[in-house]
N, C-alpha and C positions, 0 to 999 in steps of 0.2 A: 847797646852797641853790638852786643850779640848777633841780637834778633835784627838789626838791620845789616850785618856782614852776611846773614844767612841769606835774607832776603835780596838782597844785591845778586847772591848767587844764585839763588834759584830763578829771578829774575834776566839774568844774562845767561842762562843754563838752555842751549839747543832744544828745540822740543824733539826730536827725532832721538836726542839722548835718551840713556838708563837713568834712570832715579838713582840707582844703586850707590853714585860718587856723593850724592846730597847728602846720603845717609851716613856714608863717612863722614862728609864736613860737618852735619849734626852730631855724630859721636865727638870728633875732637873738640867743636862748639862749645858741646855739654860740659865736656870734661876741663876744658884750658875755665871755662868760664866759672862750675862749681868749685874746681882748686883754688881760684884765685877770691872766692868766696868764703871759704875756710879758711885760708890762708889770712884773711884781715880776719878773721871772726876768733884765731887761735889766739891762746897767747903766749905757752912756752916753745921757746925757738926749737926745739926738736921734733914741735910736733909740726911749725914750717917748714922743718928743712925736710919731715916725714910725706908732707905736702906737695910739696918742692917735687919730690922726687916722683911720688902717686903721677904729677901732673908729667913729667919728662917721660914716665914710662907708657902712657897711653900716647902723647907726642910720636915718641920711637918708633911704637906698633903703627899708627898711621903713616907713617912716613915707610917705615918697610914696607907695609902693605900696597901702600898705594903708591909713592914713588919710585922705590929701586927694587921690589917683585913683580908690581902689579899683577897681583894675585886675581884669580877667577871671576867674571862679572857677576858675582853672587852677592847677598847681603853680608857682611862681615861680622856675623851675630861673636866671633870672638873678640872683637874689637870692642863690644858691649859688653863682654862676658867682661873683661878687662875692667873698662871703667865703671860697672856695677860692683866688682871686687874693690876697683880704688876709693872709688864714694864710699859706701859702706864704709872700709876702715877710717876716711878722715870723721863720719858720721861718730863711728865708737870716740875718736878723739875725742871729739866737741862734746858728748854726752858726757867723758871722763870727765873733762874741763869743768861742765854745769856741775856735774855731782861733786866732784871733787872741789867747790870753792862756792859753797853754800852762801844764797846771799837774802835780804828779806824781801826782795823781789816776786812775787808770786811767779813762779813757770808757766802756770797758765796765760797771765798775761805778758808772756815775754816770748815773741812773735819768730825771734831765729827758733828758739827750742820747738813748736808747731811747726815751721817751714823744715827744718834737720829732719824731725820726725814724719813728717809726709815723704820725703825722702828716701829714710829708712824701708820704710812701706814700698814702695813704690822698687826702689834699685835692689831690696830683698827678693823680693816678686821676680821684676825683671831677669835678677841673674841665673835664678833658675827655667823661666821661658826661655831667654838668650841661650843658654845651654843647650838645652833640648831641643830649641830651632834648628841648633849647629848638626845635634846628630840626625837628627830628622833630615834635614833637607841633604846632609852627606849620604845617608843611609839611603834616599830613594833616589838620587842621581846616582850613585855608585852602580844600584842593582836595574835603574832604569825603570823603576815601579813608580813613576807620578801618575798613578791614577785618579779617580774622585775620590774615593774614601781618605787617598793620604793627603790630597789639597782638602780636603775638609777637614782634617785631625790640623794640618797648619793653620788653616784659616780661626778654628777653633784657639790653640794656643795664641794668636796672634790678638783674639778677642779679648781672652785675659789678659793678656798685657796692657790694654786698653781699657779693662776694667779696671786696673792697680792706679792705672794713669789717671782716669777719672778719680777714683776714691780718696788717691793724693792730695790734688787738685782739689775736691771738697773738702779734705780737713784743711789746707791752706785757707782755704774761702773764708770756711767754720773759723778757724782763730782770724781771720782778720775781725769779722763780724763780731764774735766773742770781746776781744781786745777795744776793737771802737765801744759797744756795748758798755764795758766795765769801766772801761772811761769817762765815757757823757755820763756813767750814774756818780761816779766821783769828783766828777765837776761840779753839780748838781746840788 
């Protein structure tokens, strides 16, 4: 459902527009769509209503940002700063949840604990490129310095973040493959 509201948008999105608004609606995308992924995956109600709230406070920030400031045609790397802090904490939940409620289920083959933890990885990463984007890209518009060297030091961070994105994405792969794997040998 997501990925076709995205796609609708970007689909009906002016070509002579900024990208810059897609990126918003992928940040809140991300973010309405992981909360409400945690949100069925949790199970004590505080750590919902702790969800709940992760998901209304990155809501808020887009809606300030982009509706009643309309803030700088910039990329809103704190708006990601945000929802890399909000995942993360629902991330710690769902680990507390696993560890805390031992069951004889192998973790290896139990497919949300591989998908949380590529996660983990990934919005760990993230939130600190997301940060350092922010100062960076303030720090050479403020002074007026975008020369090559500092579009290459972004270009550069921006690559990592794309490496985290990739490696994510292969451990997801890896445990699906893993999980089918141990399967078919237990049917067998």
């Amino acid at each position: 459902m997501i990925a076709t509201l995205l796609t609708a948008a970007i689909l009906s999105w002016p070509a002579n527009m900024s990208n810059i608004v897609i990126y918003d609606v992928l940040c809140l995308l991300t973010s309405v769509s992981l909360s409400l992924y945690f949100f069925y995956s949790l199970i004590m109600p505080w750590k919902k209503m702790v969800t709940l709230f992760l998901c209304l406070t990155q809501i808020s920030h887009f809606v300030l940002s982009n509706v009643i400031f309309k803030t700088a045609p910039l990329f809103d790397s704190m708006g990601y700063v945000i929802l890399s802090v909000c995942i993360v904490i629902m991330i710690f939940m769902y680990l507390h949840q696993i560890l805390s409620n031992v069951t004889e289920e192998s973790l290896s083959l139990n497919f949300d604990f591989w998908f949380v933890s590529s996660q983990l990885i990934y919005f760990l990463g993230s939130f600190i490129i997301f940060l350092t984007f922010n100062y960076l890209t303030r720090k050479i518009l403020t002074t007026e310095l975008y020369l090559e060297e500092n579009r290459v030091l972004l270009t550069k961070l921006w690559g990592v973040h794309n490496v985290l994105l990739f490696l994510s994405s292969l451990l997801t792969l890896g445990s699906v493959i893993w999980i089918a794997f141990h399967k078919k040998l237990q049917s067998s």
